[in-house]
C-alpha positions as CSV (number, residue, x, y, z in Angstrom):
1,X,-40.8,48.2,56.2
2,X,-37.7,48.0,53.6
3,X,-39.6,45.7,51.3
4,X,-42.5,48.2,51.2
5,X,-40.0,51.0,50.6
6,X,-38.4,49.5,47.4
7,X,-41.3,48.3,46.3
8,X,-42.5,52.1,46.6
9,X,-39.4,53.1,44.7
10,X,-39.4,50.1,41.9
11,X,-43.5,51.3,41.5
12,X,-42.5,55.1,41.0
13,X,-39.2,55.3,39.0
14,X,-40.7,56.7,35.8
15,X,-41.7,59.5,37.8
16,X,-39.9,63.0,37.3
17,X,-39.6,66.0,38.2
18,X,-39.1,68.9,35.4
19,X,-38.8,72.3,35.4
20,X,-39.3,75.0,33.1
21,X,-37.1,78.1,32.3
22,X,-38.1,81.4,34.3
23,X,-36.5,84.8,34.0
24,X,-35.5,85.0,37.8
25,X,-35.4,82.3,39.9
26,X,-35.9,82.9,44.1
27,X,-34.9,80.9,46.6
28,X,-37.0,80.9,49.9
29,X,-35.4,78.8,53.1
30,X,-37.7,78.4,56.1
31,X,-36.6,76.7,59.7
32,X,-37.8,75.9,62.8
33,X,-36.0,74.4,65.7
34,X,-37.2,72.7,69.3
35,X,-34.3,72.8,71.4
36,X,-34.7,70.1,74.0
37,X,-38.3,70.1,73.7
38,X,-39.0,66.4,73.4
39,X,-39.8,65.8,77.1
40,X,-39.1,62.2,76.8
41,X,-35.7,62.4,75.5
42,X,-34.6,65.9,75.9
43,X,-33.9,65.7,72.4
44,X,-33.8,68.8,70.1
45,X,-35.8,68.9,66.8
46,X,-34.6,70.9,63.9
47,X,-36.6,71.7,60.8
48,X,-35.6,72.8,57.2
49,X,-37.4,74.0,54.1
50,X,-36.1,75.7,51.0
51,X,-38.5,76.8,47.9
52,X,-37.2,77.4,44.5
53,X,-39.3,80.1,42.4
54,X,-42.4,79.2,44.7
């Protein structure tokens, strides 16, 4: 599974990400939390998002 990760990651390095200039810029942050739901494990799952101008 590593190998297919860098080999991912060599294949994809010219990629970027840009961004243009806006007059106001809004930040948006959803979550989302199980706690203790995993009925194997009792473990909690937590969940983050955040948006930047959409």
């Amino acid at each position: 599974a590593v190998k297919r990760v860098v080999r991912y990651l060599q294949g994809t390095k010219v990629y970027m990400l840009t961004y243009r200039k806006v007059d106001h810029s809004e930040v948006i942050g959803y979550s989302d939390a199980d706690l203790g739901g995993c009925t194997d494990s009792r473990k909690s799952i937590t969940g983050l998002v955040f948006l930047l101008s959409g």
